[in-house]
VOTORDO-117281 format. One record per atom (N, C-alpha, C): residue in one letter; x, y, z. Coordinates in steps of 0.02 Angstrom, whole numbers, padded with zeros to 5 digits, always signed. Example, Ala and Ser with C-alpha at 12.3 -4.5 7.8 and 13.67 -1.06 7.14 Angstrom:
REM residues 2
A+00660-00284+00390
A+00615-00225+00390
A+00660-00165+00390
S+00642-00112+00354
S+00684-00053+00357
S+00645+00002+00394
//
This chain:
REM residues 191
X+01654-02680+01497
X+01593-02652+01469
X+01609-02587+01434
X+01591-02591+01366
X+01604-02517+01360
X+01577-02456+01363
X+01603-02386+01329
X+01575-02337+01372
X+01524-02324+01310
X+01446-02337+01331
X+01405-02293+01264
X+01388-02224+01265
X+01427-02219+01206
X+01416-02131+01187
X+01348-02148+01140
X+01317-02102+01144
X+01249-02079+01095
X+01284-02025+01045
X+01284-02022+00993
X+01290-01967+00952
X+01217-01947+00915
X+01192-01869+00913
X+01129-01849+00880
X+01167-01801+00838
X+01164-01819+00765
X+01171-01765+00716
X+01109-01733+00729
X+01118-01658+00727
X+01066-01629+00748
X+01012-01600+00689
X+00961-01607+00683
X+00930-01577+00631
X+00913-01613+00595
X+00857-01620+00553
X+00819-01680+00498
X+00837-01625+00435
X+00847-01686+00367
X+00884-01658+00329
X+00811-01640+00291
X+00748-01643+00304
X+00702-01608+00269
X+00641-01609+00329
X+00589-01563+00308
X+00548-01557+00370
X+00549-01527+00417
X+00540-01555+00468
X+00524-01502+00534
X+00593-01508+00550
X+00618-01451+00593
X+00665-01467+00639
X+00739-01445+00590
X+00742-01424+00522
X+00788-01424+00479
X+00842-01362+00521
X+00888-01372+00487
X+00953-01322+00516
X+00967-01253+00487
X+01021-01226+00504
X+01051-01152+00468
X+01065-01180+00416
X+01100-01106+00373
X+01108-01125+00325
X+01154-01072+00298
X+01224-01066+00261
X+01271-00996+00250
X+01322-01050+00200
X+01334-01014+00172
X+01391-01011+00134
X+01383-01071+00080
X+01331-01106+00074
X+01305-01137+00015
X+01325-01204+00063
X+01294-01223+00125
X+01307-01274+00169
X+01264-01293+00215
X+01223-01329+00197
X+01149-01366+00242
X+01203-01385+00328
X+01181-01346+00384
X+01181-01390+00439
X+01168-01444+00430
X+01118-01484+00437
X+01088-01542+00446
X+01150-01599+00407
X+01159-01583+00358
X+01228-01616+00306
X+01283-01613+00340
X+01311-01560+00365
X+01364-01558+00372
X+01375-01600+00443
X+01315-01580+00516
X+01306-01622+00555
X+01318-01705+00563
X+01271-01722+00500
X+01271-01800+00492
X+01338-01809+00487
X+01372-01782+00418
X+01439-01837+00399
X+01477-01811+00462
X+01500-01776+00501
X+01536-01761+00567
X+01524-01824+00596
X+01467-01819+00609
X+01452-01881+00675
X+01447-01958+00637
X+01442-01953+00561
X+01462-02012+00542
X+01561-02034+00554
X+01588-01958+00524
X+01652-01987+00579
X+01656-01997+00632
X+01623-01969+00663
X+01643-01985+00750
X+01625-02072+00764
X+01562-02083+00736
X+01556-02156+00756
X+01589-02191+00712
X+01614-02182+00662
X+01662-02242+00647
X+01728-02227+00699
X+01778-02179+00698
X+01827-02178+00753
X+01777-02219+00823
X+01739-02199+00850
X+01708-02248+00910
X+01713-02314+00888
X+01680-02337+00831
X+01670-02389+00828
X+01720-02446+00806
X+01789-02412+00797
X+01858-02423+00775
X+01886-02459+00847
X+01856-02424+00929
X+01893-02418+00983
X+01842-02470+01023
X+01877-02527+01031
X+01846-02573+01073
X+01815-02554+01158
X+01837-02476+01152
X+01827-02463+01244
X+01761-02417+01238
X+01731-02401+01167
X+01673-02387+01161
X+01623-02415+01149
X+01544-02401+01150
X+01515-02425+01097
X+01441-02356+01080
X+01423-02356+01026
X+01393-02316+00992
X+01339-02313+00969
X+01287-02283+00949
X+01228-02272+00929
X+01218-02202+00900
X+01187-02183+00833
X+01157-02121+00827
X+01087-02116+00818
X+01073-02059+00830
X+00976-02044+00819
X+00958-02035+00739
X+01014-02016+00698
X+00989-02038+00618
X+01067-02048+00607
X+01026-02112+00571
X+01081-02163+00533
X+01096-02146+00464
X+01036-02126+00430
X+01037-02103+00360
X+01039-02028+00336
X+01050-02013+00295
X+01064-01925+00265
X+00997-01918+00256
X+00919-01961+00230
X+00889-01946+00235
X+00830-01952+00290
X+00865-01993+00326
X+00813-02000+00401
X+00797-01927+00432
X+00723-01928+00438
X+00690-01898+00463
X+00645-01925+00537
X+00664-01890+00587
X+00634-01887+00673
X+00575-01863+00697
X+00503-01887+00692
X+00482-01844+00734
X+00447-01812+00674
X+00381-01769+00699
X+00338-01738+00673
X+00319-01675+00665
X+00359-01636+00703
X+00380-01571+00737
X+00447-01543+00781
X+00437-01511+00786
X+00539-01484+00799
X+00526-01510+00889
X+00451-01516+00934
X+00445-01578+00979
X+00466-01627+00971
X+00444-01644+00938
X+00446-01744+00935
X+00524-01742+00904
X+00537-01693+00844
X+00616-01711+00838
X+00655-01718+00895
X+00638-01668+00925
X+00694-01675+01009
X+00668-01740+01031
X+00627-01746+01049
X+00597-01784+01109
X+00624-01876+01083
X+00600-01869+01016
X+00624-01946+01008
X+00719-01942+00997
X+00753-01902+00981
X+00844-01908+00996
X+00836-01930+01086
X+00807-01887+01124
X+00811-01881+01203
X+00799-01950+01206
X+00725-01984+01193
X+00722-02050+01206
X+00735-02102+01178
X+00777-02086+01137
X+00821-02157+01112
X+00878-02157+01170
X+00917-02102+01193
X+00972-02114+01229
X+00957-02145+01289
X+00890-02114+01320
X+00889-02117+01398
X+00864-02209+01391
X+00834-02227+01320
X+00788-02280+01340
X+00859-02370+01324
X+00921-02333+01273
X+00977-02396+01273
X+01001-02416+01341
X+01024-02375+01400
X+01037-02297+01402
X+01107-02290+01391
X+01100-02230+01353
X+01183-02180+01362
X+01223-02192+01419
X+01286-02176+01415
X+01315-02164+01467
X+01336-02081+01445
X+01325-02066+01378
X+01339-01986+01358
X+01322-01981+01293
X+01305-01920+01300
X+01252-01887+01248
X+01285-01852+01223
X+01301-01831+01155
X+01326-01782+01124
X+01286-01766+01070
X+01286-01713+01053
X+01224-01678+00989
X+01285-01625+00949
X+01282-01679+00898
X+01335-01608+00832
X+01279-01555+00789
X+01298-01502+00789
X+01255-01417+00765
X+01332-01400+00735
X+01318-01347+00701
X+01342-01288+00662
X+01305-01247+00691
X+01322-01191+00699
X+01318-01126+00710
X+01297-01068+00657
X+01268-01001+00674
X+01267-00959+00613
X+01232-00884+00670
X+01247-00838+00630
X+01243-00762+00638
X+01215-00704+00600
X+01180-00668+00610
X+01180-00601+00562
X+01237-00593+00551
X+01303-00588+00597
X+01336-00543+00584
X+01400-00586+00561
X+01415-00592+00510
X+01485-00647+00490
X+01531-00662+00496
X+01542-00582+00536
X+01634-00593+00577
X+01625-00645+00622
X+01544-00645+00653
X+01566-00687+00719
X+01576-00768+00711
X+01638-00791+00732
X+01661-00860+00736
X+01679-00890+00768
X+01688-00965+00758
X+01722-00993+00827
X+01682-01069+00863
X+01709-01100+00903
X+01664-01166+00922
X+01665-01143+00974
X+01591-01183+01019
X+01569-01166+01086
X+01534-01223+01105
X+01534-01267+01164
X+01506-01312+01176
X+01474-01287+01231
X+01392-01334+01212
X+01344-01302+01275
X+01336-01372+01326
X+01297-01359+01379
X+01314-01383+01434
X+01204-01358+01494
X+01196-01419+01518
X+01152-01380+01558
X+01171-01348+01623
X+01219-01365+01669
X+01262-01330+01706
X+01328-01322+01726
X+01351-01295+01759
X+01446-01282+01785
X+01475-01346+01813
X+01523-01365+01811
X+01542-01400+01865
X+01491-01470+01884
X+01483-01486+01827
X+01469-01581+01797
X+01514-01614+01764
X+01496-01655+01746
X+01545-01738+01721
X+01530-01692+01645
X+01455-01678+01634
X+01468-01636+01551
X+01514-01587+01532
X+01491-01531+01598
X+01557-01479+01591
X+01623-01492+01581
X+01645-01536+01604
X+01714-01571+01612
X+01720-01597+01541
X+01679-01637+01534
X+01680-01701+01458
X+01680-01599+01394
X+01635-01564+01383
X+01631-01533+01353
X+01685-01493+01339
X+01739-01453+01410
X+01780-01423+01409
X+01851-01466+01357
X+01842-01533+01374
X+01885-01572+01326
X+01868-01599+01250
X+01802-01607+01246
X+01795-01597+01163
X+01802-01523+01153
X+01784-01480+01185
X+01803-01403+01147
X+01889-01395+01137
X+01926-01408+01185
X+02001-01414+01183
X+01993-01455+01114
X+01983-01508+01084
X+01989-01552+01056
X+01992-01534+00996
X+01911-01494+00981
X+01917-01469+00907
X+01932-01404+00913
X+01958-01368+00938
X+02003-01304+00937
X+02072-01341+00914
X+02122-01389+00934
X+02187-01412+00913
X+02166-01452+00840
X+02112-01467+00811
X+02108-01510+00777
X+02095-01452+00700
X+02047-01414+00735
X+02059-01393+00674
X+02061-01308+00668
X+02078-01280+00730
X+02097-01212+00717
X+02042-01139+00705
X+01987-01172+00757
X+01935-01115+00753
X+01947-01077+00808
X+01921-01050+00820
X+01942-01003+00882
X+01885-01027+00942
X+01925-01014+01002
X+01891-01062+01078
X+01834-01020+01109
X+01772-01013+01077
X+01716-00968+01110
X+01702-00999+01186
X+01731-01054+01227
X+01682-01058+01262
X+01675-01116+01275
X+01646-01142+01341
X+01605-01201+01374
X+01547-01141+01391
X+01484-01141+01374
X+01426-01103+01404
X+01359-01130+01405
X+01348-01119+01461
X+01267-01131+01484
X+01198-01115+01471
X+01179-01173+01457
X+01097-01156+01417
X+01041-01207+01440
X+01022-01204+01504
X+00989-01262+01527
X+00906-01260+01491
X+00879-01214+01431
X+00838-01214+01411
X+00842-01267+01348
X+00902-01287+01320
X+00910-01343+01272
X+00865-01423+01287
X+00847-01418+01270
X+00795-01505+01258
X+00833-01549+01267
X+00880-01543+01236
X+00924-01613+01237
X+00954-01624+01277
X+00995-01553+01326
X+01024-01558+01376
X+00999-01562+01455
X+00902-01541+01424
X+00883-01528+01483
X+00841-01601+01519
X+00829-01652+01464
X+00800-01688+01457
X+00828-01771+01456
X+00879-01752+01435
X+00931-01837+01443
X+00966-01838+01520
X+00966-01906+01530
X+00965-01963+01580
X+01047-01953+01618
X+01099-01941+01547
X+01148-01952+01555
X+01199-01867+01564
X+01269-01862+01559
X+01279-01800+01560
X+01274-01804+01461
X+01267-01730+01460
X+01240-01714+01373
X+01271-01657+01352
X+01302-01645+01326
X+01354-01585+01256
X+01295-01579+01200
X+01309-01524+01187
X+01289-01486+01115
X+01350-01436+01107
X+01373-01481+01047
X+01450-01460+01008
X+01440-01412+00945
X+01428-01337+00967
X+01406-01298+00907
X+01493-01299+00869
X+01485-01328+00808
X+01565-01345+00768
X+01595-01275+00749
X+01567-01249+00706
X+01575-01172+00707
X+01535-01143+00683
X+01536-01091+00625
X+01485-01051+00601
X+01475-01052+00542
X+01419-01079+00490
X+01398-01076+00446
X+01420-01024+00388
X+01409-00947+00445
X+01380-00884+00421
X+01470-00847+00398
X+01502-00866+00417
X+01566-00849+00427
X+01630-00863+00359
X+01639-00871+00329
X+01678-00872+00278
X+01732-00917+00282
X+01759-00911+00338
X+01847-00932+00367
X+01811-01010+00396
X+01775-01008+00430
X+01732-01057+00463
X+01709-01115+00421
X+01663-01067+00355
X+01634-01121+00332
X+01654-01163+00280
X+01739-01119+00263
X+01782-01172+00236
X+01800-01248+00269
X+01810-01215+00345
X+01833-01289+00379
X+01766-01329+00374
X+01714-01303+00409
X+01685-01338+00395
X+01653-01394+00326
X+01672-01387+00274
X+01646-01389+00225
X+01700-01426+00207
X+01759-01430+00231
X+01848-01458+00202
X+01864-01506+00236
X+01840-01503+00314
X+01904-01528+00369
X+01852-01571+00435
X+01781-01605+00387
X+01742-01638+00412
X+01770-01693+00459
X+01828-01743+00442
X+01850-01791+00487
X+01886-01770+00537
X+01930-01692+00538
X+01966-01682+00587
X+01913-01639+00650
X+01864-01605+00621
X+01801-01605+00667
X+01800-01658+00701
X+01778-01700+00681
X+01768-01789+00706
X+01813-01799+00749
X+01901-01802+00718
X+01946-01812+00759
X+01943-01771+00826
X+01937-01715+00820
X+01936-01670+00869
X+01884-01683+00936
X+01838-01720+00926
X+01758-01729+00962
X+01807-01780+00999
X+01833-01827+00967
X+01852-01901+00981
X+01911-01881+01011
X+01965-01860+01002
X+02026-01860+01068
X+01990-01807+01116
X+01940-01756+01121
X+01908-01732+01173
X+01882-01799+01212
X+01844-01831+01190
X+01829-01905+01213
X+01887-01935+01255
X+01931-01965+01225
X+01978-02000+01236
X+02028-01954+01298
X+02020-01886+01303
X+02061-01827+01354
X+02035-01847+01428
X+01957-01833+01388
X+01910-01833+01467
X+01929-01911+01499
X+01914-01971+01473
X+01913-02003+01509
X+01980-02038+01528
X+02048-02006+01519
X+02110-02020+01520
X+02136-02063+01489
X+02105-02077+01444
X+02139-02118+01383
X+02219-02082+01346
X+02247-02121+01314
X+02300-02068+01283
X+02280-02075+01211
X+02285-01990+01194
X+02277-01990+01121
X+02304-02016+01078
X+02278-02036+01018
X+02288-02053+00953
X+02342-02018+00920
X+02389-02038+00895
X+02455-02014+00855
X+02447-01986+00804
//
């Protein structure tokens, strides 16, 4: 049986619920095609299987930045997931600040664990700097799904150095999510 990951690009690419925004680079865009790599690598690996909460660049969730959460939450809990992951970009007043950070609703879970290895993942993949596994049990998505649940902030919008990768090095993001995947559950990585 395989293992279903949920992937939620996070953010509707118009409407309620829309993303940051720096360096001439829509979140919501950059989100989608990430997690459109990630599910093709999943969907490449017979020991997965996959689903996202928008399929299209222009799919729109939900009626309010509520219902946006609420219907990602209940698509996973209702297939159900066996894991939830939600791809974000990041952003700041202040521009120096950079780096990936994966959130988590508490310490010392199957998420924490799964998270600490996609953060390893896209830190080797593509060279942002390691802010972190940190806790935010006020997140919707994390507070609200069935299964254990990540929110993979990729890096920072607002940032210069950042929003090159981001903007350049979209599949090795991907790659990076996916041998975090493949770490946690002792698979051996991809060559």
């Amino acid at each position: 049986m395989p293992i279903r990951i949920f992937i939620d690009p996070g953010h509707n690419p118009t409407g309620p619920n829309t993303g940051a925004e720096g360096n001439g680079l829509r979140e919501q865009d950059v989100n989608y095609t990430v997690s459109m790599y990630l599910a093709d690598l999943l969907r490449a690996d017979p020991r997965f299987a996959v689903r996202l909460s928008r399929n299209t660049p222009t799919e729109i969730l939900g009626t309010s930045n509520a219902t946006s959460l609420a219907m990602r939450v209940n698509m996973a809990n209702s297939w159900p997931a066996d894991y939830f992951i939600s791809i974000h970009c990041n952003s700041n007043v202040n521009p120096a600040i950079n780096g990936t950070e994966v959130y988590v609703y508490q310490q010392n879970t199957q998420a924490y664990w799964l998270a600490q290895h996609v953060l390893r993942g896209v830190v080797d993949a593509v060279g942002t700097r390691d802010n972190g596994v940190r806790l935010n049990p006020s997140l919707y998505v994390l507070r609200r799904t069935s299964m254990p649940a990540i929110l993979v902030e990729l890096a920072y919008l607002t940032n210069g150095m950042d929003a090159l990768k981001l903007r350049d090095e979209q599949p090795a993001f991907a790659r990076g999510i996916y041998n975090g995947l493949l770490g946690y559950f002792g698979f051996a990585p991809e060559s």
